[in-house]
PyMOL Python script that loads the backbone (N, CA, C, O; Angstrom):
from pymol import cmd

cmd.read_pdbstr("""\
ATOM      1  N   UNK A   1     114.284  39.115-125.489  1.00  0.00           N
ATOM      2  CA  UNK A   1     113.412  38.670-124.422  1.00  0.00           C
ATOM      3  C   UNK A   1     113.115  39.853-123.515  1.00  0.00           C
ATOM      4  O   UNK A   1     113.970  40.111-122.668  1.00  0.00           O
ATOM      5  N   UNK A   2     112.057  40.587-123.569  1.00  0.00           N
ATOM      6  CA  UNK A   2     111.510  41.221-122.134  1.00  0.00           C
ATOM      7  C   UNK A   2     110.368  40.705-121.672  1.00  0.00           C
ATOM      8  O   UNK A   2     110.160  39.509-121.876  1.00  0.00           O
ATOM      9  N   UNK A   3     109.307  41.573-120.893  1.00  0.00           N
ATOM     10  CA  UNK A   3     108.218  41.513-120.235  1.00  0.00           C
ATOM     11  C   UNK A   3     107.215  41.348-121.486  1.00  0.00           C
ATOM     12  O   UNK A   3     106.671  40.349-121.956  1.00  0.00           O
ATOM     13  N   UNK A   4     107.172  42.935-121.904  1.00  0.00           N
ATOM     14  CA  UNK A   4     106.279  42.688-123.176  1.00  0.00           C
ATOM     15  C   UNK A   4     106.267  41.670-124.285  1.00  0.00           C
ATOM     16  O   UNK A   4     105.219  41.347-124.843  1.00  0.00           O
ATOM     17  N   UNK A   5     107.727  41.043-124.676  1.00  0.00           N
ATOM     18  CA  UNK A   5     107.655  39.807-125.408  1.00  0.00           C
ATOM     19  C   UNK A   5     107.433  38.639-124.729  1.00  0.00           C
ATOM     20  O   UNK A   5     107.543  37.606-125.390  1.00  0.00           O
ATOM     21  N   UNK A   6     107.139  38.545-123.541  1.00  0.00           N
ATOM     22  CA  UNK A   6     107.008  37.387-122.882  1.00  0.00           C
ATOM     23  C   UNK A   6     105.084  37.025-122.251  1.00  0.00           C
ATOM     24  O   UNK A   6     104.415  36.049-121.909  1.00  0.00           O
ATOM     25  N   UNK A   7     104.884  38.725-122.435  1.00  0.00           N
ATOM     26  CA  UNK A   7     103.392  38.538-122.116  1.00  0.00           C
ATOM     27  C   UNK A   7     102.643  38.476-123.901  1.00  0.00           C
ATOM     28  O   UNK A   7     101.435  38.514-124.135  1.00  0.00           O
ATOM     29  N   UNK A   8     103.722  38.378-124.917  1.00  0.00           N
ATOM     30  CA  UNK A   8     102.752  38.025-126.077  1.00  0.00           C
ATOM     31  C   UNK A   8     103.583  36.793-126.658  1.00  0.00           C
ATOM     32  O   UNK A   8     103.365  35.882-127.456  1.00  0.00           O
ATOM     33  N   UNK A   9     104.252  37.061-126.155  1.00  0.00           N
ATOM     34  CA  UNK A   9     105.017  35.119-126.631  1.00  0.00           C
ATOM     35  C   UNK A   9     104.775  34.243-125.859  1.00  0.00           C
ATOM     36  O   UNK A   9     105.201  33.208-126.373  1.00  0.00           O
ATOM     37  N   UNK A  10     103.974  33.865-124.129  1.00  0.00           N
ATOM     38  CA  UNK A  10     104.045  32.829-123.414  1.00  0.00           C
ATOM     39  C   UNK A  10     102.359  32.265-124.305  1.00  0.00           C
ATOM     40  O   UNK A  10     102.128  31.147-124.765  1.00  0.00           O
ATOM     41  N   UNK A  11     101.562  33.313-124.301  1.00  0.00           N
ATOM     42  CA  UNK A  11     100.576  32.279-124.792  1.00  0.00           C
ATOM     43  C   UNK A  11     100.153  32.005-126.255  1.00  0.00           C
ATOM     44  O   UNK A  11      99.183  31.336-126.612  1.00  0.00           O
ATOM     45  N   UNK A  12     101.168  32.723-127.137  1.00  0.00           N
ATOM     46  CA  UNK A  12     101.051  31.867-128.538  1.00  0.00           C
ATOM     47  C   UNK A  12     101.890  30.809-128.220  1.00  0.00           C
ATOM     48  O   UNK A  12     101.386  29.736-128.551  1.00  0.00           O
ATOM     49  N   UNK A  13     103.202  30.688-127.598  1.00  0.00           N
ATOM     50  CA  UNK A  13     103.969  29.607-127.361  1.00  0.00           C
ATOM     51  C   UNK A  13     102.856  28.100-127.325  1.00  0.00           C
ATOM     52  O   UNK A  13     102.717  27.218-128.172  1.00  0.00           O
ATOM     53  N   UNK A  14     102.040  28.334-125.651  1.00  0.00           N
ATOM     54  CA  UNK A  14     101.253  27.466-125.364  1.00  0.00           C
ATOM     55  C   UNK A  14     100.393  27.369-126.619  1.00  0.00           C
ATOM     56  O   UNK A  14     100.294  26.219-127.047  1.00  0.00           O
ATOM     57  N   UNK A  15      99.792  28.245-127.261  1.00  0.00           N
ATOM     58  CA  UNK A  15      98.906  27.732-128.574  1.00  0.00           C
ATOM     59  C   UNK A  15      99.645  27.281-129.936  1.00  0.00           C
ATOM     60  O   UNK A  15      99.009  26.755-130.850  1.00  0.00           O
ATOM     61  N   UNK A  16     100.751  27.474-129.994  1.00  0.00           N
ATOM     62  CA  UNK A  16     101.484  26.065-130.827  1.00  0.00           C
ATOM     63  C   UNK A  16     101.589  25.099-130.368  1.00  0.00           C
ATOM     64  O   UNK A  16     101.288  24.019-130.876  1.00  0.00           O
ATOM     65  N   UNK A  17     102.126  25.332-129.102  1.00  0.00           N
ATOM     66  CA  UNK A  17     102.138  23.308-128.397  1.00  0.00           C
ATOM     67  C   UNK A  17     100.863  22.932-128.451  1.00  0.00           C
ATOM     68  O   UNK A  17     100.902  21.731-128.719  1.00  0.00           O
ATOM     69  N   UNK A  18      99.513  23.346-128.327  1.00  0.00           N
ATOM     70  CA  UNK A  18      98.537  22.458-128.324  1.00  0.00           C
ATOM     71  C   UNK A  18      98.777  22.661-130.059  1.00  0.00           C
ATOM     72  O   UNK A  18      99.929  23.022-129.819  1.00  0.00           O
ATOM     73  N   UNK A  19      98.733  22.711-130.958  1.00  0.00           N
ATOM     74  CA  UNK A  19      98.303  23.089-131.998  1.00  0.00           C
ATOM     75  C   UNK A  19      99.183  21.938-132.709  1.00  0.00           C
ATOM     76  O   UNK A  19      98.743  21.329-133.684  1.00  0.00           O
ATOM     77  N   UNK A  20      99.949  21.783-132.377  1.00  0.00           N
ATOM     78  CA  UNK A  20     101.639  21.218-132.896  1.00  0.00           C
ATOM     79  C   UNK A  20     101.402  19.632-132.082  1.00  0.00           C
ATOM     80  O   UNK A  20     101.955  18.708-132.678  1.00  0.00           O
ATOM     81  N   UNK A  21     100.799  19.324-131.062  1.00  0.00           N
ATOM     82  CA  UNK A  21     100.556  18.551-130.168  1.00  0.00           C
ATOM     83  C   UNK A  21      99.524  17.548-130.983  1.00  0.00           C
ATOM     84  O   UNK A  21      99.709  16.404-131.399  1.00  0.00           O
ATOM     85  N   UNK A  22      98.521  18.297-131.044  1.00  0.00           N
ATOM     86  CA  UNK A  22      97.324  18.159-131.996  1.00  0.00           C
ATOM     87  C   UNK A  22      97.826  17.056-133.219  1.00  0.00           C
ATOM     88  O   UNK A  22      97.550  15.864-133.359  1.00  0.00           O
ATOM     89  N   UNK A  23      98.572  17.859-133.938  1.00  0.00           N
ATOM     90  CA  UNK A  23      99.294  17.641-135.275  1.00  0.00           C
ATOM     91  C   UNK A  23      99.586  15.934-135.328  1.00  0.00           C
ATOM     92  O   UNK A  23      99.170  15.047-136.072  1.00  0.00           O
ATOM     93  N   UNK A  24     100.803  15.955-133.791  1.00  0.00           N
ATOM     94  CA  UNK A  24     101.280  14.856-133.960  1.00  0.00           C
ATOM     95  C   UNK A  24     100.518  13.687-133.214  1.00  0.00           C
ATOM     96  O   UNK A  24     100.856  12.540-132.922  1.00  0.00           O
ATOM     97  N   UNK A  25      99.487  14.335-133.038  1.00  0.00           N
ATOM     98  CA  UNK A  25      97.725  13.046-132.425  1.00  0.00           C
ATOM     99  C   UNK A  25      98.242  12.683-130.744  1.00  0.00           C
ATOM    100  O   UNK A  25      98.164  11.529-130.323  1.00  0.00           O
ATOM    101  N   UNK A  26      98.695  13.669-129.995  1.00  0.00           N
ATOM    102  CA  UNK A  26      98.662  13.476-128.910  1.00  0.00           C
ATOM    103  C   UNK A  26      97.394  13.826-128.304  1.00  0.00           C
ATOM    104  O   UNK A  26      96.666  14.814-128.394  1.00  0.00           O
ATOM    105  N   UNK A  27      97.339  12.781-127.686  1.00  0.00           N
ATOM    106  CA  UNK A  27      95.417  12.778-126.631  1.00  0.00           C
ATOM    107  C   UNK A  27      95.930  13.856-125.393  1.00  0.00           C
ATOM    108  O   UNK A  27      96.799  13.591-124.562  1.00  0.00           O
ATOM    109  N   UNK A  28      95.293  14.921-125.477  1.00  0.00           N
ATOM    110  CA  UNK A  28      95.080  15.849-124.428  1.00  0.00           C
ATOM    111  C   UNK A  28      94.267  15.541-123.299  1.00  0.00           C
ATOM    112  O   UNK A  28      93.037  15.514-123.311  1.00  0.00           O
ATOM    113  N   UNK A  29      95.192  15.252-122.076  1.00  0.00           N
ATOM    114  CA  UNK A  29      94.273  15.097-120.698  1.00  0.00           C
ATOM    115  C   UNK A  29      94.500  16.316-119.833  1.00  0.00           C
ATOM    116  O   UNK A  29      95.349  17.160-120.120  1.00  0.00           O
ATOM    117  N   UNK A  30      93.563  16.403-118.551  1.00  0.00           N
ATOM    118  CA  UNK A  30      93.874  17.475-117.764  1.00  0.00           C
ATOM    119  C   UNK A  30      95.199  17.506-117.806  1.00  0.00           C
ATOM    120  O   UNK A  30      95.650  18.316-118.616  1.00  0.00           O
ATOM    121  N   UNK A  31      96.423  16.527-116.842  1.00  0.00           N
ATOM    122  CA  UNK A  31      97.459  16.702-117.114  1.00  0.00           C
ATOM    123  C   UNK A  31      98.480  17.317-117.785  1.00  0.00           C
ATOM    124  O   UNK A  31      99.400  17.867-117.181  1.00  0.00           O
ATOM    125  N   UNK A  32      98.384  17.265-119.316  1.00  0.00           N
ATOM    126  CA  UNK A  32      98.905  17.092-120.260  1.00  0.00           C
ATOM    127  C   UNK A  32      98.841  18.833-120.336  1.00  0.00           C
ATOM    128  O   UNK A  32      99.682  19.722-120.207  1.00  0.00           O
ATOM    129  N   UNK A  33      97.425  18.795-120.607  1.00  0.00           N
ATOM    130  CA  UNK A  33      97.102  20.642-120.677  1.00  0.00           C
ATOM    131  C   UNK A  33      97.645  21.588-119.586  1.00  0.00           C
ATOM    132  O   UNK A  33      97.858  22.756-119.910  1.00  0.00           O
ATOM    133  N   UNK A  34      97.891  21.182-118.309  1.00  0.00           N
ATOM    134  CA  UNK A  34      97.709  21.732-116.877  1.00  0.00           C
ATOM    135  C   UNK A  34      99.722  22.136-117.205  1.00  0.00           C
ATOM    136  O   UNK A  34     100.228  23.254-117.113  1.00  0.00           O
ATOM    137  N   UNK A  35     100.321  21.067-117.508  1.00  0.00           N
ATOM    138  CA  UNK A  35     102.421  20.899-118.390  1.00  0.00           C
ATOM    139  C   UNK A  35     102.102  21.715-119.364  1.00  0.00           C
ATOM    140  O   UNK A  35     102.989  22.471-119.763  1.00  0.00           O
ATOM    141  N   UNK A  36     100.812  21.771-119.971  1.00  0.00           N
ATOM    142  CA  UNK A  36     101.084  22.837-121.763  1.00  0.00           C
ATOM    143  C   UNK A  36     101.459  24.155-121.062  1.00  0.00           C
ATOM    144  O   UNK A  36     102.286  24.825-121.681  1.00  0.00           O
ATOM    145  N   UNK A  37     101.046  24.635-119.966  1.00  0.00           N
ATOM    146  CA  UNK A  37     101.026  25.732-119.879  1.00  0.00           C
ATOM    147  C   UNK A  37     102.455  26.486-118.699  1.00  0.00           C
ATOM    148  O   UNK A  37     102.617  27.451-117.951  1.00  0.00           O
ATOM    149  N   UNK A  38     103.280  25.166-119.242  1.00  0.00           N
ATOM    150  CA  UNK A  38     104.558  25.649-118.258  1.00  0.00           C
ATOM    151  C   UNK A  38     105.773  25.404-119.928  1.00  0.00           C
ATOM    152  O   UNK A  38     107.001  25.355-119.861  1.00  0.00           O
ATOM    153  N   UNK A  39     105.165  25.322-120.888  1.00  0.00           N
ATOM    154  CA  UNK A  39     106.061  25.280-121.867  1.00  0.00           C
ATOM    155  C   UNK A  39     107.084  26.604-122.345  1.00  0.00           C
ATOM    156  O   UNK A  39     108.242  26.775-122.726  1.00  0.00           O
ATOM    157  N   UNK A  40     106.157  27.205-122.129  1.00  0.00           N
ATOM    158  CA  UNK A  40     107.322  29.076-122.222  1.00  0.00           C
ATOM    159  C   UNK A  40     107.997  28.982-120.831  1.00  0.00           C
ATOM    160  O   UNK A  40     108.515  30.085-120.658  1.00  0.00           O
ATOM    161  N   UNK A  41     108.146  28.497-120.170  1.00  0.00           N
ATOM    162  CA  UNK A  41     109.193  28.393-118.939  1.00  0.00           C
ATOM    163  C   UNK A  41     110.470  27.555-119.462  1.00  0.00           C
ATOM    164  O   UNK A  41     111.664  27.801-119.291  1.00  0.00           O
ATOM    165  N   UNK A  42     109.917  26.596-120.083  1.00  0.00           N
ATOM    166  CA  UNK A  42     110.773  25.540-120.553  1.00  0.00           C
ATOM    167  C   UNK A  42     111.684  26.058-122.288  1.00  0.00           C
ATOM    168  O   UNK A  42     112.700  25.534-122.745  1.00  0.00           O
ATOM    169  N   UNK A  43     111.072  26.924-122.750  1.00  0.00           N
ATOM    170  CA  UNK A  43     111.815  27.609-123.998  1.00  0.00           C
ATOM    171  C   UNK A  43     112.735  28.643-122.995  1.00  0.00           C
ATOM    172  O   UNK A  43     113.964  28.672-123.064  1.00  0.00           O
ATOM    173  N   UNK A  44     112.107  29.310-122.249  1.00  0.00           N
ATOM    174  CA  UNK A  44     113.691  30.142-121.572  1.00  0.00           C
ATOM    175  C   UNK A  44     114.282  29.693-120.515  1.00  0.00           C
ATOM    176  O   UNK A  44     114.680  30.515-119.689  1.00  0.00           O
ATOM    177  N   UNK A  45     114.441  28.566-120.335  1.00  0.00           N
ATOM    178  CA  UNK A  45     115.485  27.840-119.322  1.00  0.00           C
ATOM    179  C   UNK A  45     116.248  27.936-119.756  1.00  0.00           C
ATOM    180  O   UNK A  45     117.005  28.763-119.247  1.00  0.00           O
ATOM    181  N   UNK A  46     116.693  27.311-120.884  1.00  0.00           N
ATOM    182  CA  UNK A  46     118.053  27.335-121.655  1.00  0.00           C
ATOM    183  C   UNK A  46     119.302  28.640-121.327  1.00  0.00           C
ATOM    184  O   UNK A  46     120.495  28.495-121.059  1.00  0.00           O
ATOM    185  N   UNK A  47     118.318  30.182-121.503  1.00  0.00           N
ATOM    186  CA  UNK A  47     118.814  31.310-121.378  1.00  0.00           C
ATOM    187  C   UNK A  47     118.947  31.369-119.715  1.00  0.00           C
ATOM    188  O   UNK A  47     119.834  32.206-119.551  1.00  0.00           O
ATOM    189  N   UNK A  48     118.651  31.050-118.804  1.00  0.00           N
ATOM    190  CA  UNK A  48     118.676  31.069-117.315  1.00  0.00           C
ATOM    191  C   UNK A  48     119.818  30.514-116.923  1.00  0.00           C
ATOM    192  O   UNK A  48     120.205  30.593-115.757  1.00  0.00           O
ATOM    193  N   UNK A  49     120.412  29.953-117.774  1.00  0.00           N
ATOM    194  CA  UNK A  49     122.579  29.301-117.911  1.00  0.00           C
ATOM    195  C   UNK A  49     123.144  30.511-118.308  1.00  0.00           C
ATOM    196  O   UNK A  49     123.995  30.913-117.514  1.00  0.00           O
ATOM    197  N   UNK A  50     122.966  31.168-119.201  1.00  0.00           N
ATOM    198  CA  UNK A  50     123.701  32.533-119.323  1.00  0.00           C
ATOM    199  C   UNK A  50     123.824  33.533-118.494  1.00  0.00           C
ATOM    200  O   UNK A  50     123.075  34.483-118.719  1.00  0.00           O
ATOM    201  N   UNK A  51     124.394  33.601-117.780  1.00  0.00           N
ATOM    202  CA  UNK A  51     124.637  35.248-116.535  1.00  0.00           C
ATOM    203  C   UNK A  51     123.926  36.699-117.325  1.00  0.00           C
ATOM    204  O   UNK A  51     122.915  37.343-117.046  1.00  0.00           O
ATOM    205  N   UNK A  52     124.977  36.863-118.437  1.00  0.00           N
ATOM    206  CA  UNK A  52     124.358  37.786-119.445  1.00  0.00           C
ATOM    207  C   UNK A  52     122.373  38.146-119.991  1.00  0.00           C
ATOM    208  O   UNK A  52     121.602  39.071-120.244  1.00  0.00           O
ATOM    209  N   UNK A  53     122.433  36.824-119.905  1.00  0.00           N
ATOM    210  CA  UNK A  53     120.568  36.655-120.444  1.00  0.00           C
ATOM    211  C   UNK A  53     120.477  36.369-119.572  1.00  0.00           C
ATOM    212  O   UNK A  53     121.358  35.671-120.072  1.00  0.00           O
ATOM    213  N   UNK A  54     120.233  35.958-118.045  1.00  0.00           N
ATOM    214  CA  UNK A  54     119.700  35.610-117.627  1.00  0.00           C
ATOM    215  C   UNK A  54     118.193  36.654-116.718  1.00  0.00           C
ATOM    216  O   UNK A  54     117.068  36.399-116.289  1.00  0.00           O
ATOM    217  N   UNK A  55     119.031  37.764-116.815  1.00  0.00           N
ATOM    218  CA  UNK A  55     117.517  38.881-116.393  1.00  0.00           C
ATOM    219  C   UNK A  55     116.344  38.993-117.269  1.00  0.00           C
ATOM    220  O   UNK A  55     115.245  39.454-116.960  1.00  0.00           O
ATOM    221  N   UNK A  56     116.815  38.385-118.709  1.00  0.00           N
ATOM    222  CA  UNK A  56     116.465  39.061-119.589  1.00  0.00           C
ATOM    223  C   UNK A  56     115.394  37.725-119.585  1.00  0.00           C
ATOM    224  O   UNK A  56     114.268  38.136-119.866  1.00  0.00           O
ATOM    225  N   UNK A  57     115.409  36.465-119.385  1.00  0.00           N
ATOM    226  CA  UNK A  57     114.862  35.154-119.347  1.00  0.00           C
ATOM    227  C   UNK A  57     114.337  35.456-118.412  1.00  0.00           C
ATOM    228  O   UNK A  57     113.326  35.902-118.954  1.00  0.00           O
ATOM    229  N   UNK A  58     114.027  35.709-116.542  1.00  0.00           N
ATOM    230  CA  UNK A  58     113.170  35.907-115.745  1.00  0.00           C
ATOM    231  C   UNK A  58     112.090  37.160-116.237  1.00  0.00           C
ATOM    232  O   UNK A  58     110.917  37.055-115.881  1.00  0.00           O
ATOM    233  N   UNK A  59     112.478  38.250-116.995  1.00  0.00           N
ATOM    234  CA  UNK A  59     111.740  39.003-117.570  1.00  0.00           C
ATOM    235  C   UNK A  59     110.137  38.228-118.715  1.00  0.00           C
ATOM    236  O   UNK A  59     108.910  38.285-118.790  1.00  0.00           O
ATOM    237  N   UNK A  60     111.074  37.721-119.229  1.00  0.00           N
ATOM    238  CA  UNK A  60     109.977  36.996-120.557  1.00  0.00           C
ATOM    239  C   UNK A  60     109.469  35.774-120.142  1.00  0.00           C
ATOM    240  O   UNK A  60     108.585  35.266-120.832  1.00  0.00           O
ATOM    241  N   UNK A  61     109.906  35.139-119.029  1.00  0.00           N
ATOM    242  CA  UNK A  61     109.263  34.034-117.561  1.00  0.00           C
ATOM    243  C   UNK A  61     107.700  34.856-117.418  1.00  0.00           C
ATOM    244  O   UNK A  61     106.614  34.697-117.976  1.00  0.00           O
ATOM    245  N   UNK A  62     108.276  35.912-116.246  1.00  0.00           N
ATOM    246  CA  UNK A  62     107.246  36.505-115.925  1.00  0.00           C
ATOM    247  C   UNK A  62     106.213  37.054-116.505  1.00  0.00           C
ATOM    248  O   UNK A  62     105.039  37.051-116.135  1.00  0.00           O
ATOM    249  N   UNK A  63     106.911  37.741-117.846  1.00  0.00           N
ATOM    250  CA  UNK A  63     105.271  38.483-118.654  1.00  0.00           C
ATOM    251  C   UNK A  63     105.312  37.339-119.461  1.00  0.00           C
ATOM    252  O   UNK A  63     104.834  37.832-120.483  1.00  0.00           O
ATOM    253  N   UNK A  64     105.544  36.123-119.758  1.00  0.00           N
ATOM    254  CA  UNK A  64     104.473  35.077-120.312  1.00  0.00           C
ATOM    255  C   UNK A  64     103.299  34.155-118.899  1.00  0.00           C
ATOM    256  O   UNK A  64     102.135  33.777-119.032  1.00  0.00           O
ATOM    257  N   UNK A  65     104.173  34.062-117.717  1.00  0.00           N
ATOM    258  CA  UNK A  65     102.943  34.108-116.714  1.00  0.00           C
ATOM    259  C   UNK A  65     101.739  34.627-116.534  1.00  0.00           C
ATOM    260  O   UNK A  65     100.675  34.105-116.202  1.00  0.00           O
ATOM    261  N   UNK A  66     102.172  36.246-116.917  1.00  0.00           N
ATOM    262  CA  UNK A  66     101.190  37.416-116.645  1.00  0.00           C
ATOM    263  C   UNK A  66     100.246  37.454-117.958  1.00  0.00           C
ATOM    264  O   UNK A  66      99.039  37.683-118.025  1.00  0.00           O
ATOM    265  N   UNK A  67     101.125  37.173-118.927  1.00  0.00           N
ATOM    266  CA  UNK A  67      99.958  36.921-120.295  1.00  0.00           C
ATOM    267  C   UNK A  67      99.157  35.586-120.423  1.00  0.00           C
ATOM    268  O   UNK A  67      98.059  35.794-120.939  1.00  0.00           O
ATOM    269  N   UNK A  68      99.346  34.474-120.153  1.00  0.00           N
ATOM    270  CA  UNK A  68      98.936  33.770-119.609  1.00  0.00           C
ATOM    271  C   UNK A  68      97.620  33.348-118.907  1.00  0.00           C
ATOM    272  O   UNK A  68      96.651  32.684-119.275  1.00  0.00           O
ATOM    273  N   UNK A  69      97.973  34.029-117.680  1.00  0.00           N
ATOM    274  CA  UNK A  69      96.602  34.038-117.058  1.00  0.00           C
ATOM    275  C   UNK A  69      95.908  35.548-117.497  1.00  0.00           C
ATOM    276  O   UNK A  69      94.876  35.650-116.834  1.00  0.00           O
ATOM    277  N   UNK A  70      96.043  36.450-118.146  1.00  0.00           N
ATOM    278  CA  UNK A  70      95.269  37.146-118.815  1.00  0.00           C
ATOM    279  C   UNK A  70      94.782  36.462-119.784  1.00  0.00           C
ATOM    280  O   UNK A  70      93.791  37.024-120.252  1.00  0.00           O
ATOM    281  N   UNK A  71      95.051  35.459-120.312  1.00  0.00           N
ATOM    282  CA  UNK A  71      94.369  34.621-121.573  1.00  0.00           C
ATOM    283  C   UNK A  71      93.206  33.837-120.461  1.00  0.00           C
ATOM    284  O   UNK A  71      92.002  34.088-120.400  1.00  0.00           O
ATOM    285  N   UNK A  72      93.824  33.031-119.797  1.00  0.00           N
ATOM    286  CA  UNK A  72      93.030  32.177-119.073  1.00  0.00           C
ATOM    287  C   UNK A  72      91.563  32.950-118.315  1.00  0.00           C
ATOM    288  O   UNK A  72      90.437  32.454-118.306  1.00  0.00           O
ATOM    289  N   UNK A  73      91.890  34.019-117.832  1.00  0.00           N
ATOM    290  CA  UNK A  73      90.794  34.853-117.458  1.00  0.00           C
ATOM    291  C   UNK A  73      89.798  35.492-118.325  1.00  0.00           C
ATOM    292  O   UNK A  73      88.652  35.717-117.938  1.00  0.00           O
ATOM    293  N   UNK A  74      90.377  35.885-119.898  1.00  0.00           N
ATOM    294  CA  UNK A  74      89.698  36.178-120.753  1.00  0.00           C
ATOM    295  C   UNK A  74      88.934  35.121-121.119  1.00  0.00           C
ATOM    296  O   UNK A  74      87.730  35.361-121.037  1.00  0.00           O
ATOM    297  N   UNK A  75      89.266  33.839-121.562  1.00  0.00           N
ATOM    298  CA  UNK A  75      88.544  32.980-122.120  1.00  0.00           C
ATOM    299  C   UNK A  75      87.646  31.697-121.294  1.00  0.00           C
ATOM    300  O   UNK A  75      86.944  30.783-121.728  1.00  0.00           O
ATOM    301  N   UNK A  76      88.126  32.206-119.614  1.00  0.00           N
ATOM    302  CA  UNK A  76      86.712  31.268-119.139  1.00  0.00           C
ATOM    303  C   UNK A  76      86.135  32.784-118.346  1.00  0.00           C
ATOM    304  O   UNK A  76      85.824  32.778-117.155  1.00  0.00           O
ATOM    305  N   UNK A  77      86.081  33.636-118.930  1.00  0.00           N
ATOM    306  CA  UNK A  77      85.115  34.867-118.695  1.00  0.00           C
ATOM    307  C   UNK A  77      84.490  34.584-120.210  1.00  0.00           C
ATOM    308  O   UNK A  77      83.275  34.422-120.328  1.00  0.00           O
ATOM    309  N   UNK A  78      84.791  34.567-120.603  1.00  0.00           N
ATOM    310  CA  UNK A  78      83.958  34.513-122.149  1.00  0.00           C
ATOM    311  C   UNK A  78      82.857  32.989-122.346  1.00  0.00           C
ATOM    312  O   UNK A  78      81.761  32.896-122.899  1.00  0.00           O
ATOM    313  N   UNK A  79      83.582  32.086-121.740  1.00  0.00           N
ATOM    314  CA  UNK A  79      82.864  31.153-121.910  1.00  0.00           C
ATOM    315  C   UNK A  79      81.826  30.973-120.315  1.00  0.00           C
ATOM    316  O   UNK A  79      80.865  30.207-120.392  1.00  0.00           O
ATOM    317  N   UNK A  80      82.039  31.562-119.214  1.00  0.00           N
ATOM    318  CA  UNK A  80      80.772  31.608-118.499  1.00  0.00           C
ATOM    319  C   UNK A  80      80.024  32.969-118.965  1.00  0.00           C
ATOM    320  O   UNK A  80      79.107  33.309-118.217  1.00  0.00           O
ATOM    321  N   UNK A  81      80.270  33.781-120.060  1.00  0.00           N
ATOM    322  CA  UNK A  81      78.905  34.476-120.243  1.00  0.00           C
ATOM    323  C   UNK A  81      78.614  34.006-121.442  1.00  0.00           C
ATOM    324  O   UNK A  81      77.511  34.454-121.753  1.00  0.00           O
ATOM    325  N   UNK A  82      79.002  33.396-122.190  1.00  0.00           N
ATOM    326  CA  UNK A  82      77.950  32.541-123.464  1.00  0.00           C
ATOM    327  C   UNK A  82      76.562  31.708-122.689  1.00  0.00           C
ATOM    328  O   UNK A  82      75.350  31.742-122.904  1.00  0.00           O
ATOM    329  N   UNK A  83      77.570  30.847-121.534  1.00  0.00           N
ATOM    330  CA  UNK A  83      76.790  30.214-121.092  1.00  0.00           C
ATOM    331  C   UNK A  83      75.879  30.663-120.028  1.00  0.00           C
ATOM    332  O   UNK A  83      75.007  29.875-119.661  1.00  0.00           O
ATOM    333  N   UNK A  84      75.969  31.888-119.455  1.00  0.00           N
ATOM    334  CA  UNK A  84      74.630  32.551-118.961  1.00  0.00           C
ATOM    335  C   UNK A  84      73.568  33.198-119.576  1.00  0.00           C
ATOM    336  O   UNK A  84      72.441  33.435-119.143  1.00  0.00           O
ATOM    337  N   UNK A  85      74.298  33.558-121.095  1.00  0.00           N
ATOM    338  CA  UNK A  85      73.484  34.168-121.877  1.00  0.00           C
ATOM    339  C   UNK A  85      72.752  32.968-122.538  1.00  0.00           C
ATOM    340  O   UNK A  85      71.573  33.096-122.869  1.00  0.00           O
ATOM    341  N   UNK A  86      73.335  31.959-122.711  1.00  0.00           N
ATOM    342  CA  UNK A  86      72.346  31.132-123.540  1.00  0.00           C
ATOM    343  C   UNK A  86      71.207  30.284-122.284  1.00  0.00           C
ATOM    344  O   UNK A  86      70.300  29.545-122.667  1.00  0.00           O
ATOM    345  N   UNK A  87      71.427  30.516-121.066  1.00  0.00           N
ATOM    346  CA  UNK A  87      70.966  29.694-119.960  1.00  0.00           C
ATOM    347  C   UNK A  87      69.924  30.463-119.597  1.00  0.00           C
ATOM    348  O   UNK A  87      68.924  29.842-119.235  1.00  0.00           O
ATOM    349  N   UNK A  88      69.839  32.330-119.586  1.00  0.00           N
ATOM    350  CA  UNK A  88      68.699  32.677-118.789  1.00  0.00           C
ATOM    351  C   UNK A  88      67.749  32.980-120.096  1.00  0.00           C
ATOM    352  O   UNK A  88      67.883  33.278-121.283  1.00  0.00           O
ATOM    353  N   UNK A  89      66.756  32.731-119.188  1.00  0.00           N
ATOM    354  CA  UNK A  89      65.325  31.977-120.015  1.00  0.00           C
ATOM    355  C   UNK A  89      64.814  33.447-120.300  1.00  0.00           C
ATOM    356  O   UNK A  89      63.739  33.337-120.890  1.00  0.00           O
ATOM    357  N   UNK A  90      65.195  34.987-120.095  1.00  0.00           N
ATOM    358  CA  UNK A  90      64.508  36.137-120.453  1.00  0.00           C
ATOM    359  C   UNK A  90      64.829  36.452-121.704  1.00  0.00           C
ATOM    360  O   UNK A  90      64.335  37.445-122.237  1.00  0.00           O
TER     361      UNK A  90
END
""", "prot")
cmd.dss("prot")
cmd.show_as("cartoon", "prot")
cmd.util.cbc("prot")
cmd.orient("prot")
């Protein structure tokens, strides 16, 4: 567990739970999605009982936060310029 595994493991994490979620025909509401994205918090809790791991669990906390909303920023930046590009009429 560090930073760097935590900023590329928090948001494949979240894209198995929807994916895996999917699978087992759970209906996705705001809600539901808004909890998907506290699920890599909830895989290193466990390690946050260990004294030993436990730096090592606020480490891979934080860079799955930080990867995270680098996903989230990438992909509604991507999806408001599809939709300006397909919107202006030049």
């Amino acid at each position: 567990m560090s930073l760097e595994g935590g900023a590329l493991g928090g948001p494949v994490i979240v894209l198995l739970g929807y994916v895996i979620g999917g699978r087992l025909g759970i209906v996705w509401s705001d809600p539901l999605l808004l909890a998907l994205l506290g699920l890599p918090i909830l895989v290193a809790a466990p390690f946050l009982l260990l004294p030993r791991r436990r730096a090592d669990a606020v480490r891979f906390i934080v860079g799955s936060l930080l990867g995270i909303a680098i996903l989230v920023v990438v992909v509604v930046g991507g999806i408001s310029l599809v939709a300006s590009m397909l919107s202006d009429p030049a």
